[in-house]
C-alpha positions as CSV (number, residue, x, y, z in Angstrom):
1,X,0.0,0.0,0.0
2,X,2.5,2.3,1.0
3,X,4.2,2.1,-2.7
4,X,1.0,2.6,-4.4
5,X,0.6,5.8,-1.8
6,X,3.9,7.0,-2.9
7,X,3.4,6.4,-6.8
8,X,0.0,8.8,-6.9
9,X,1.8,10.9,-4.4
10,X,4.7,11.3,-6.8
11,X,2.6,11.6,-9.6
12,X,0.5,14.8,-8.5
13,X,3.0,16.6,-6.3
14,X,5.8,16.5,-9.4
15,X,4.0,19.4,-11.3
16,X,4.1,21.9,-8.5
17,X,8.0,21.3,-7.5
18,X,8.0,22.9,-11.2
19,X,6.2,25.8,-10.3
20,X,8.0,26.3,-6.7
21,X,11.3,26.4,-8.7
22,X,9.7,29.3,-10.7
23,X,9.5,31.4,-7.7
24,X,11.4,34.2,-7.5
25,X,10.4,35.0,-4.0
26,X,11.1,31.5,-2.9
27,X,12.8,31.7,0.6
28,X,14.6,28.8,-0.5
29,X,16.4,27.3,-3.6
30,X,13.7,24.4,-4.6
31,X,14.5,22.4,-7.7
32,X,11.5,20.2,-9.7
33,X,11.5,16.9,-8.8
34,X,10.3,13.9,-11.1
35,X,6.8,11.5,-9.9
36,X,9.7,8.9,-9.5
37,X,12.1,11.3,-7.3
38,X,9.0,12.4,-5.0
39,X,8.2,8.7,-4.6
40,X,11.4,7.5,-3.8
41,X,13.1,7.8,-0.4
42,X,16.7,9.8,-1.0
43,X,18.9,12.2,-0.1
44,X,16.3,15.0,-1.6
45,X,13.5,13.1,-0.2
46,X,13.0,11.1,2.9
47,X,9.9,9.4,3.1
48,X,7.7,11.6,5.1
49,X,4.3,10.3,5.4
50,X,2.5,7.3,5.7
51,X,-1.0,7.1,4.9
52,X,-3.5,6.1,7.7
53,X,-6.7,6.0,5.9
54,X,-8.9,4.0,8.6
55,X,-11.9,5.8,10.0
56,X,-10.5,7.4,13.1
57,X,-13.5,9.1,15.1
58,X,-12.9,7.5,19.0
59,X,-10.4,9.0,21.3
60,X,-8.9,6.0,21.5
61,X,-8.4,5.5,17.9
62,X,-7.1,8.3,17.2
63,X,-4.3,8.0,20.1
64,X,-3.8,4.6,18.8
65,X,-2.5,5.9,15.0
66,X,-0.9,8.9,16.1
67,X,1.4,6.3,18.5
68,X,1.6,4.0,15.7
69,X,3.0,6.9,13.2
70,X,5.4,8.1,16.1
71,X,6.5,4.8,16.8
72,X,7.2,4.5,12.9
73,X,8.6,7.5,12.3
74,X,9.9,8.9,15.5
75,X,7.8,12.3,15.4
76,X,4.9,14.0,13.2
77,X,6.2,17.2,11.7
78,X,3.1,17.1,9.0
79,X,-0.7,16.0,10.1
80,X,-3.4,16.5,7.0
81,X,-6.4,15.7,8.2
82,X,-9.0,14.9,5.0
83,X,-11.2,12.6,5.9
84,X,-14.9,13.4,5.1
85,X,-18.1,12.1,4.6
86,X,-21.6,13.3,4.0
87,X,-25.3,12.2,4.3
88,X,-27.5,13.2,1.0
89,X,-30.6,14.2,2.8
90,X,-33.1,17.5,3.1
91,X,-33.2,18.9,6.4
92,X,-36.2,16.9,7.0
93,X,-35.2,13.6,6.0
94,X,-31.3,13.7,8.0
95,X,-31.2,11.5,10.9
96,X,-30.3,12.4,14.1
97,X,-27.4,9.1,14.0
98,X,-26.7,10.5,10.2
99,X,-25.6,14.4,11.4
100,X,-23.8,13.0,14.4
101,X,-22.2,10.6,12.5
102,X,-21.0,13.5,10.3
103,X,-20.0,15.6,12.8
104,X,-17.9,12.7,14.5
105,X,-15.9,12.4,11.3
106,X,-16.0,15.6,10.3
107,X,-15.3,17.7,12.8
108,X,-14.5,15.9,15.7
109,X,-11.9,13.5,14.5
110,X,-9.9,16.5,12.9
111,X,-10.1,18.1,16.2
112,X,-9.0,14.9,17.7
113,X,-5.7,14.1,15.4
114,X,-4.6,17.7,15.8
115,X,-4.7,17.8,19.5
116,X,-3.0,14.7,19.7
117,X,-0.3,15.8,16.9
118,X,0.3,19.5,18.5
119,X,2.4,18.4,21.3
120,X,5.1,17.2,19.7
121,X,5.4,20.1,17.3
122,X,4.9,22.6,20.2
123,X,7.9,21.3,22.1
124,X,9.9,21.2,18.8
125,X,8.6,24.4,18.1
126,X,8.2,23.4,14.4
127,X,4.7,21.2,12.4
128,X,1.9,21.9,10.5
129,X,-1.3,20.6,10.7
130,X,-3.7,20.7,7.5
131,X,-7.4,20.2,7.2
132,X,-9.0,19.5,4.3
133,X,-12.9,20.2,4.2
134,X,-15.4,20.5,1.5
135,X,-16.1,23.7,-0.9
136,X,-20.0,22.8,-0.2
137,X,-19.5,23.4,3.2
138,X,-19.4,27.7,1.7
139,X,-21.1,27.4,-1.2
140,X,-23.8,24.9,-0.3
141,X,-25.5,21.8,-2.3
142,X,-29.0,20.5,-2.4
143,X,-29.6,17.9,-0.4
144,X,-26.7,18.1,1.7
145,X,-28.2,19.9,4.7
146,X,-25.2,19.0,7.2
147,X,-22.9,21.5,5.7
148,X,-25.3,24.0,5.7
């Protein structure tokens, strides 16, 4: 799996190394990188992810990847969260177990992995931590009243 990760990693992340060498006002010299070169461990390139793409909503879940990618990897510098799922239903039809169940992945869960991901950085003084959400949550889509 992890390869595969890599490979599609590689693959979409290549084009914009172009672009970041094009900056002038880069605040560091960045030169492009092949697909092959992004997916390949190296001097240039040490692995720095590994995907985790299990359904982590409970406390205890989410403690139990964040040790397992630590244990792994030593530390988390980097923590996207993008997971994301949705119920198509009117107001009136949305379960009560469908919004919560939303708002567990959602917005919980992100909440969650970052808390759990912030103390290492915070003693390191150095990490990021991404969230990736939905367009519809601004701009709004029938029948998807949970991200309105």
């Amino acid at each position: 799996m992890r390869e595969a990760y890599a490979e599609a990693m590689g693959k979409l992340f290549a084009p914009f190394t172009k672009v970041a060498a094009g900056n002038r006002y880069s605040a560091a010299a960045v030169k492009p990188m092949s697909a092959q070169e992004i997916a390949t461990p190296g001097e240039r390139n040490r692995m720095i992810c590994d995907p985790y793409p299990l359904k982590l909503v409970s406390r205890d879940q989410v403690n139990q990847a964040v040790a397992s990618v630590r244990g792994a990897w030593g530390r988390i510098d980097i923590m996207v969260a993008a997971a994301g799922i949705d119920s198509w239903a009117s107001a009136w039809e949305l379960t009560d177990a469908q919004w919560q169940t939303m708002i567990d992945v959602n917005l919980t869960a992100g909440f969650r992995l970052a808390r759990a991901a912030i103390k290492g950085m915070m003693k390191r003084r150095y990490g990021r931590i991404i969230g990736i959400t939905s367009v519809v949550g601004v701009t709004g889509n029938p029948g998807q009243a949970n991200y309105a």
